[in-house]
C-alpha positions, 0 to 999 in steps of 0.5 A: 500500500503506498504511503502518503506524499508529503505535500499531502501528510503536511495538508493532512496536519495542517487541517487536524492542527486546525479541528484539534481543539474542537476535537479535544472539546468532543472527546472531553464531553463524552468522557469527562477526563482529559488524559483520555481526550487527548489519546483519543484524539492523538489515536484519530490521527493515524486513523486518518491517514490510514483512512486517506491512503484509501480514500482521499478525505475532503473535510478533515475536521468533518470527518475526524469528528465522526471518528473521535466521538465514536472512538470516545463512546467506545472508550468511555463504554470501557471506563464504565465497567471501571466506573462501577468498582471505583472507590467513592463517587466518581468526578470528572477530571476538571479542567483549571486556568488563572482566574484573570485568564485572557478571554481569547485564551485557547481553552476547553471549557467555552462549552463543557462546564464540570457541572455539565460533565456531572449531569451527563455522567446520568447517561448511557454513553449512546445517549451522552454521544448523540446529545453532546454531539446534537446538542453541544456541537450543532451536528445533524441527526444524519451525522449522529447516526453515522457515529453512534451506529443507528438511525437518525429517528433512533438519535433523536429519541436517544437526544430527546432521553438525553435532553430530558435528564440533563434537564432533570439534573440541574436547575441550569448550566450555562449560568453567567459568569458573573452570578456565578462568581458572586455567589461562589465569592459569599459562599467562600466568605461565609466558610473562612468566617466560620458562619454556619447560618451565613454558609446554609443560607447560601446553599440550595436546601436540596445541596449535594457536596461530592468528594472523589478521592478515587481510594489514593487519598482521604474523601468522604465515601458518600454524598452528603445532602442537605444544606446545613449537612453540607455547611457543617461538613465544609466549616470541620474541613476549614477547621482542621486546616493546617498551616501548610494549606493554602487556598487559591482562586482558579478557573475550573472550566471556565467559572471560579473555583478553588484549588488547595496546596498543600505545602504547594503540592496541588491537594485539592480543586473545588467546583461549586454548581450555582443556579439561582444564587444559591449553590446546589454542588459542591464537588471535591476532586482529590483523586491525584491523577486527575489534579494536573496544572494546564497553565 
């Protein structure tokens, strides 16, 4: 089989170096973690050119879409399996940047937010393909289809069950920034004062704080529900911080966070969901492969 020229290798690089964020961005939606997203997407590369060498391939980011997502749906159908035996609750890996990042900073997270991960973690990995691909990337049902490996009438059913859980788990996901700042900074006021009643009223009765230590470090095994639950859970968190803890606004996907040193080793990233000016998650990620640094 004849190789590639490599006028044609270098025409092939030049579009996949142009859909590679875009690319990232659809990988990391169906599988919620980054390292995979990018293996994923490095692995796309050499099926396209074996792919180019039979067939010429006209629209690289059109095609490369098609194989990244099925290949992610595939992968996360083995992560599933994993998924189930981990230890504690299972988040997705989140995604950090200075908080006075530049707004036309390359990033992820313009379009995947961590409380949307959580929210499709709900899903079958047919379902969460077919609504992050319809949904979130604008793709046709025809496209769609041609990815999960069934009809277009069968991808629309699958989109609408989709649609109908992510709407079901969370109050909303695309909240404003600045609301969504505003609110995290009075629940991070309320902590560090140690006012429990100014800590519960900020938080949504039915709160949920997760915390995924994924069985290498100490995170609590279960959810815990409950406004004031959660409000006494943090507040004994703060208390039983050390001198070598500190504490510093990021970005986690986009909105404000926060991430914990320890002795400045990166212990700690908090992602906070906010819908109505209350606080509804509040998720701990501690599992250390899922804590690296992309600033």
């Amino acid at each position: 089989m004849a190789g590639l020229s490599g006028d044609r290798e270098a025409e092939l690089s030049v579009g996949y170096a142009a859909a590679r964020s875009h690319l990232t961005r659809v990988a990391y939606a169906i599988l919620g973690t980054v390292s995979e997203a990018e293996d994923v997407v490095s692995e796309c590369w050499f099926k396209l050119v074996r792919a180019d060498r039979e067939d010429r391939v006209q629209d690289v980011g059109a095609w490369a879409t098609v194989v990244v997502a099925r290949e992610a749906m595939d992968v996360l159908r083995s992560a599933r399996v994993r998924r189930e035996t981990y230890t504690g609750p299972w988040l997705p890996e989140p995604l950090l940047a200075p908080v006075a990042d530049p707004a036309d900073r390359v990033t992820l997270d313009e379009s995947v937010s961590f409380a949307l991960l959580v929210v499709l973690e709900s899903l079958t990995p047919a379902e969460r393909t077919a609504w992050v691909l319809h949904d979130l990337f604008g793709l046709t049902f025809e496209d769609v289809a041609a990815t999960v490996g069934r009809t277009p009438a069968a991808v629309r059913q699958l989109a609408a069950r989709a649609r109908k859980h992510v709407g079901e788990g969370a109050p909303r996901v695309d909240v404003d920034r600045d609301h969504h700042r505003q609110v995290v900074e009075r629940f991070l006021a309320a902590a560090s004062g140690g006012h429990l009643r100014a800590l519960v009223a900020i938080l949504d009765p039915g709160a949920v704080l997760t915390s995924d230590g994924g069985g290498k470090v100490n995170a609590a095994r279960r959810p815990v529900h409950g406004a004031e639950q959660v409000a006494r859970f943090v507040l004994g968190l703060m208390g039983k911080a050390g001198p070598g803890h500190v504490l510093t606004p990021v970005a986690v996907n986009g909105v404000l966070g926060v991430a914990g040193h320890v002795h400045g080793r990166l212990d700690t990233v908090v992602s906070f969901t906010v819908a109505g000016g209350l606080v509804h998650r509040v998720d701990f990620v501690r599992a250390p492969d899922k804590l690296r640094l992309r600033f």
